[in-house]
KESE-160295 format. One record per residue (C-alpha): residue number from 1; residue in three letters; x, y negated, z. Coordinates in Angstrom, 2 decimals. Last residue first. Example, Ala and Ser with C-alpha at 12.3 -4.5 7.8 and 13.67 -1.06 7.14 Angstrom:
! KESE-160295
+-----+------+---------+---------+---------+
!  nr ! rest !       X !       Y !       Z !
+-----+------+---------+---------+---------+
!   2 !  SER !   13.67 !    1.06 !    7.14 !
!   1 !  ALA !   12.30 !    4.50 !    7.80 !
+-----+------+---------+---------+---------+
This chain:
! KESE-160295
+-----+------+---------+---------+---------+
!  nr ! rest !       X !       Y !       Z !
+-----+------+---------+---------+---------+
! 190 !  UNK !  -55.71 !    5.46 !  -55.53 !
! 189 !  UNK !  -55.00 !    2.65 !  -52.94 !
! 188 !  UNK !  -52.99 !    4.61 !  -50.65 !
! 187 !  UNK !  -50.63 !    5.71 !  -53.31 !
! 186 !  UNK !  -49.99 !    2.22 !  -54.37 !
! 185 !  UNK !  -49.20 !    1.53 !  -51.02 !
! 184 !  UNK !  -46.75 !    4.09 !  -50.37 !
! 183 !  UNK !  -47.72 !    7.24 !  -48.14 !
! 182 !  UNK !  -44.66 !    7.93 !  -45.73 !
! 181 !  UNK !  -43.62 !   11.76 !  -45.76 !
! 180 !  UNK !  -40.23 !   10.52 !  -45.47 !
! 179 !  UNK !  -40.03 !   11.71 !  -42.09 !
! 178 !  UNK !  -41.02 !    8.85 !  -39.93 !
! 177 !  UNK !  -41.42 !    9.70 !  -36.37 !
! 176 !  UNK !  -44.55 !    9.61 !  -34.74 !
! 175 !  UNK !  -45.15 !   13.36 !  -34.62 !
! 174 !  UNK !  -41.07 !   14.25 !  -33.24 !
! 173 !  UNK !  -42.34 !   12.07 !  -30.26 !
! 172 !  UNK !  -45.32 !   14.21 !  -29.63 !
! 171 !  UNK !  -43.22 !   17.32 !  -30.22 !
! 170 !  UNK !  -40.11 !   15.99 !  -27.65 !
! 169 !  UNK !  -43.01 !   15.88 !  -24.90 !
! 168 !  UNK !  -45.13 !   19.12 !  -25.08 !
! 167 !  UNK !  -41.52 !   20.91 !  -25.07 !
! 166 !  UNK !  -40.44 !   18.20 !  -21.79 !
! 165 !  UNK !  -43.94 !   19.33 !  -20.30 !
! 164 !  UNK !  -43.47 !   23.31 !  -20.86 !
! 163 !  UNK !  -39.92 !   23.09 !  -19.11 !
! 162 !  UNK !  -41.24 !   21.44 !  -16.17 !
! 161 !  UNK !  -44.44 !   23.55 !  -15.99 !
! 160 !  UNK !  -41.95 !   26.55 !  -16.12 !
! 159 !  UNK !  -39.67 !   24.69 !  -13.64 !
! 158 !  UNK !  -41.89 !   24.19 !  -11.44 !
! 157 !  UNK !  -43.83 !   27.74 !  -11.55 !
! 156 !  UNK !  -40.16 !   28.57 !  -10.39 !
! 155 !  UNK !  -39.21 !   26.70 !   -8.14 !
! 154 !  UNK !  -42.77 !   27.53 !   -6.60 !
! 153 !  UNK !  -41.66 !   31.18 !   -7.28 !
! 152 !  UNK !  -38.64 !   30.64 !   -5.37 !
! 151 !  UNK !  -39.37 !   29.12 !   -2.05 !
! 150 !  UNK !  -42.62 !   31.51 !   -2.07 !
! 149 !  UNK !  -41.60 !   34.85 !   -2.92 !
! 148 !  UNK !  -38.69 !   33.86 !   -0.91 !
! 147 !  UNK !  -40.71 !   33.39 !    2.26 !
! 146 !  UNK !  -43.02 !   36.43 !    1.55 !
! 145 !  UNK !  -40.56 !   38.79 !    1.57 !
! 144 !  UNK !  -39.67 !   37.22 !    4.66 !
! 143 !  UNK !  -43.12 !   37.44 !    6.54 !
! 142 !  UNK !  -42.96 !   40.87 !    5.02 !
! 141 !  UNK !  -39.66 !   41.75 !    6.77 !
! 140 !  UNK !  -41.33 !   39.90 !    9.96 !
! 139 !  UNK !  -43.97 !   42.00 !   10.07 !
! 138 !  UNK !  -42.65 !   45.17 !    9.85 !
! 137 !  UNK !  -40.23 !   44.48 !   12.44 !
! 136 !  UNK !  -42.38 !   43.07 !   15.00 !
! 135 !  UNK !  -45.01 !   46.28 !   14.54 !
! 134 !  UNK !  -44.19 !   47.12 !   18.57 !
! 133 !  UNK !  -42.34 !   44.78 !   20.31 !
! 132 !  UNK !  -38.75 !   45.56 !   20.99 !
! 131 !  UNK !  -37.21 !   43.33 !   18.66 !
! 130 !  UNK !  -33.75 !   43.63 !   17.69 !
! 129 !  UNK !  -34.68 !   44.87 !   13.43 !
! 128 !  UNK !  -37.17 !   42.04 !   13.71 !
! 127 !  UNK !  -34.98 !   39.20 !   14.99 !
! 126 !  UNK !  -32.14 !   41.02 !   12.55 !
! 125 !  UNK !  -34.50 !   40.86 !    9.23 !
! 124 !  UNK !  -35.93 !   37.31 !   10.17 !
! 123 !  UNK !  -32.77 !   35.73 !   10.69 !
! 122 !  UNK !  -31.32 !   37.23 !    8.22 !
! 121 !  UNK !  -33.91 !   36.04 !    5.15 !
! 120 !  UNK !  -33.89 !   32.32 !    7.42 !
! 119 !  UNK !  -30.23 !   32.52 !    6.88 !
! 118 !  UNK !  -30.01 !   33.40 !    3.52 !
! 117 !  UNK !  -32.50 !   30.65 !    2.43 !
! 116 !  UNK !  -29.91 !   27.94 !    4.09 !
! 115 !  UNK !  -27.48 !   29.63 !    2.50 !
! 114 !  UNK !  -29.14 !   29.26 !   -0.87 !
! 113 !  UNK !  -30.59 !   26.15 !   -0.23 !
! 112 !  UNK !  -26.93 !   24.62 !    1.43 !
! 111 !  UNK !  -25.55 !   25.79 !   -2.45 !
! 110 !  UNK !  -28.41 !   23.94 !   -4.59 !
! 109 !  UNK !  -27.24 !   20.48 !   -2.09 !
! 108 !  UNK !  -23.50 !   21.42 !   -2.62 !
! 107 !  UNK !  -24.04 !   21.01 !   -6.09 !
! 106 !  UNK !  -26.36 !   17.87 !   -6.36 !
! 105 !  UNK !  -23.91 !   15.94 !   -3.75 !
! 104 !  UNK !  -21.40 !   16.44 !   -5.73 !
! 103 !  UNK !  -22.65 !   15.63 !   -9.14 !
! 102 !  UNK !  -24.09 !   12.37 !   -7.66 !
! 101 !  UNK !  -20.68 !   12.08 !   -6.09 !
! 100 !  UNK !  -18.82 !   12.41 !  -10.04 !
!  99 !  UNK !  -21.73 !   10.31 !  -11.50 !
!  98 !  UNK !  -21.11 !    7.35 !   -9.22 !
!  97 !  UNK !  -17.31 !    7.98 !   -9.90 !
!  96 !  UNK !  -17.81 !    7.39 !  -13.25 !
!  95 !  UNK !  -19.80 !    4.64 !  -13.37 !
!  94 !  UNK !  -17.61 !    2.55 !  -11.36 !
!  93 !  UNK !  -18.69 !   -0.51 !  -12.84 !
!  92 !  UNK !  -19.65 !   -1.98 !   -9.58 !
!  91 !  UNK !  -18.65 !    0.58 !   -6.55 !
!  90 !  UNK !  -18.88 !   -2.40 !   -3.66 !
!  89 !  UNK !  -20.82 !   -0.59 !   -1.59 !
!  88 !  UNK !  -24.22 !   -1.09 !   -0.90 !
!  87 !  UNK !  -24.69 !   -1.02 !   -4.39 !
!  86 !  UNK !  -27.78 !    1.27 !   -4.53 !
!  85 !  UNK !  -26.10 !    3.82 !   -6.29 !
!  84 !  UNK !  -22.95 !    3.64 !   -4.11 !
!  83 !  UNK !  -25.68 !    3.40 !   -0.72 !
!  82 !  UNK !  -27.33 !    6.83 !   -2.38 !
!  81 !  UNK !  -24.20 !    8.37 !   -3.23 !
!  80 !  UNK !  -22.91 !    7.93 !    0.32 !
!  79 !  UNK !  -26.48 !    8.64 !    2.08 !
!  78 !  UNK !  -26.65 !   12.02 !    0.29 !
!  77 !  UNK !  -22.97 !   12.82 !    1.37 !
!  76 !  UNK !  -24.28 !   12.03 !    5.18 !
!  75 !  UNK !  -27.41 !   14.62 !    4.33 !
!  74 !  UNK !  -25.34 !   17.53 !    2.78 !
!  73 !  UNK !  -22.69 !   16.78 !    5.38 !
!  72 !  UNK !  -25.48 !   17.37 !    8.30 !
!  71 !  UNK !  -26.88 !   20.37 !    6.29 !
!  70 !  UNK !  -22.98 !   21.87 !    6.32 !
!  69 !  UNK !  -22.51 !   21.70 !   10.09 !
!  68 !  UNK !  -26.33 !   23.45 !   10.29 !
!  67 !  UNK !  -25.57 !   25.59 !    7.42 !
!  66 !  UNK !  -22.22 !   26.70 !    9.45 !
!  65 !  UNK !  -24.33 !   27.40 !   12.53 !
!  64 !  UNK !  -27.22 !   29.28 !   10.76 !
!  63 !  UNK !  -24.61 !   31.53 !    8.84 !
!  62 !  UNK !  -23.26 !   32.63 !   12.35 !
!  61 !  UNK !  -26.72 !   33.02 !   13.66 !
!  60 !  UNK !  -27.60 !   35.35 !   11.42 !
!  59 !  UNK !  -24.75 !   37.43 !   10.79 !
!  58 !  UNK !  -24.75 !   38.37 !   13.97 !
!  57 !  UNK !  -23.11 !   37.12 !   17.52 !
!  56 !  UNK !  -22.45 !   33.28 !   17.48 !
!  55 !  UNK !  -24.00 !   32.32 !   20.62 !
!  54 !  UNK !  -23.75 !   28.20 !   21.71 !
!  53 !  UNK !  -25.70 !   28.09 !   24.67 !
!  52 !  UNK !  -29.45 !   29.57 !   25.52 !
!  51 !  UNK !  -31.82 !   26.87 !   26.08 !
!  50 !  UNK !  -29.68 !   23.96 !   25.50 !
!  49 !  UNK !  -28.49 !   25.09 !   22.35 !
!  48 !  UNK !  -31.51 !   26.14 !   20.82 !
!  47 !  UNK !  -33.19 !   22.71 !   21.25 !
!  46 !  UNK !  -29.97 !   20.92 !   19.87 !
!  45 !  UNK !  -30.14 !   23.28 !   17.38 !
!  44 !  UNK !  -33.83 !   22.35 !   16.29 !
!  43 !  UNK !  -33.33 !   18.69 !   16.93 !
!  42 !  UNK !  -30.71 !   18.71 !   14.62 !
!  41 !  UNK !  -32.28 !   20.55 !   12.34 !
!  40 !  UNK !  -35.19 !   18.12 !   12.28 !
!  39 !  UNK !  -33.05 !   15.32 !   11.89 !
!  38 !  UNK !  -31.53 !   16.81 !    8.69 !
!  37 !  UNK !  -34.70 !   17.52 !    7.17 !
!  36 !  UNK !  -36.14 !   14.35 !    7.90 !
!  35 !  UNK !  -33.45 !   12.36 !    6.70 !
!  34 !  UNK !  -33.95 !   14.68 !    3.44 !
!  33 !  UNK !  -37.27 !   14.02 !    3.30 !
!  32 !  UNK !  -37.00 !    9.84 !    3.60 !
!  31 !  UNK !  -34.11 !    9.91 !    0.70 !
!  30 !  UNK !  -36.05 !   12.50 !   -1.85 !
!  29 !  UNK !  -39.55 !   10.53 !   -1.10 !
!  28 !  UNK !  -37.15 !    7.22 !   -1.89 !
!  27 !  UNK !  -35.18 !    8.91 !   -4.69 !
!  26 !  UNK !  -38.32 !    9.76 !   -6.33 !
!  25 !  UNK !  -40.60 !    6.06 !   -5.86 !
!  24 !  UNK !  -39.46 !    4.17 !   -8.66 !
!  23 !  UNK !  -38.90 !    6.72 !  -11.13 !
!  22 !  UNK !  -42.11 !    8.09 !  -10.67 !
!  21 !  UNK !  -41.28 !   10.04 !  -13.96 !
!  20 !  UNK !  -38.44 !   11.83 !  -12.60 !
!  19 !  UNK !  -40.40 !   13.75 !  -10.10 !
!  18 !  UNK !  -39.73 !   17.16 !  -11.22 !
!  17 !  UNK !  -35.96 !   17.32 !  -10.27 !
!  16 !  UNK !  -35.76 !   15.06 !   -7.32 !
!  15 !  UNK !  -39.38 !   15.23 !   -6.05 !
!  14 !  UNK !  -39.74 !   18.89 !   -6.61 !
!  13 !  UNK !  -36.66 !   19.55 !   -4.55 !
!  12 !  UNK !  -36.87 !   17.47 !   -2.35 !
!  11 !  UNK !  -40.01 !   18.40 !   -1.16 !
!  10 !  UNK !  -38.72 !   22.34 !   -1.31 !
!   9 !  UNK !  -36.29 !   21.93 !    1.07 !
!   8 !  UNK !  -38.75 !   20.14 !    3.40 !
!   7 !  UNK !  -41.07 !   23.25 !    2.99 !
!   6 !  UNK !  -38.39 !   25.63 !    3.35 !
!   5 !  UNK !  -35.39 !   24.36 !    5.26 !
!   4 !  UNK !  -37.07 !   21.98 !    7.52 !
!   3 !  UNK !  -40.27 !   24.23 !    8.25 !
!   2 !  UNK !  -38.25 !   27.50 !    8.55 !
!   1 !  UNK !  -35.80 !   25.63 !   11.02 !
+-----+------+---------+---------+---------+
């Protein structure tokens, strides 16, 4: 699950947001990891529930169900706006309501990486509050400090580069505009 959610997670992330200017291949890397993602969960619960049932107990495993339900709508509403988009189905001129599940999909997508981040941070905090091994519980609270140190401050060093890019960006355009400060001819030739 850590794999899918975090690294996965984060691989759509970056290509979505950040990888705008491969326009051609973004959607596909977002597309192929996020059919990864879900079938990897899948396979993860499916593993989980064959080995010890269906056991909603703690926090942790409670969240981890209803992210799992949620992931799997998170990935079939990614296929709807992606076949609208595409034109798979007949949406022509339906600009609007491409936007609207675009918008949709988007939102619930940030929400299912905060839960999804919530239940790795319980998952490790009850596993090593319930564990009888010695030193388990120390470190699996840094293993999880380290998690969202991670997730987030690649999100973050991201967006900062992001941010620092589109700055670089709009003042190279704004030096090749014309701002009246155009040197006549006449001027020239003196």
């Amino acid at each position: 699950m850590w794999s899918s959610w975090t690294i996965l997670g984060l691989v759509q992330i970056i290509t979505n947001r950040y990888g705008k200017a491969c326009w051609r291949y973004h959607q596909l890397i977002h597309s192929v990891f996020g059919f990864i993602t879900v079938l990897a969960t899948i396979s993860a619960v499916a593993i989980m529930l064959a080995a010890r049932g269906l056991i909603l107990i703690n926090l942790h495993t409670i969240l981890g169900f209803i992210t799992f339900i949620c992931i799997i709508l998170l990935g079939i509403g990614g296929i709807v706006a992606s076949s609208t988009r595409l034109g798979i189905c007949n949406m022509m001129w339906k600009t609007k309501c491409l936007l609207r599940l675009g918008l949709i999909h988007k939102g619930f997508g940030y929400l299912m990486i905060l839960a999804t981040q919530a239940s790795l941070f319980t998952g490790f905090l009850i596993y090593g509050l319930t564990s009888l091994e010695d030193g388990v519980e120390e470190n699996l609270k840094i293993y999880c400090g380290l998690n969202v140190f991670a997730f987030f401050g690649t999100l973050i060093v991201f967006e900062i580069l992001h941010q620092l890019f589109i700055r670089k960006k709009l003042v190279m355009a704004d030096m090749f505009e014309n701002h009246g400060d155009v040197m006549t001819r006449e001027e020239f030739e003196k």
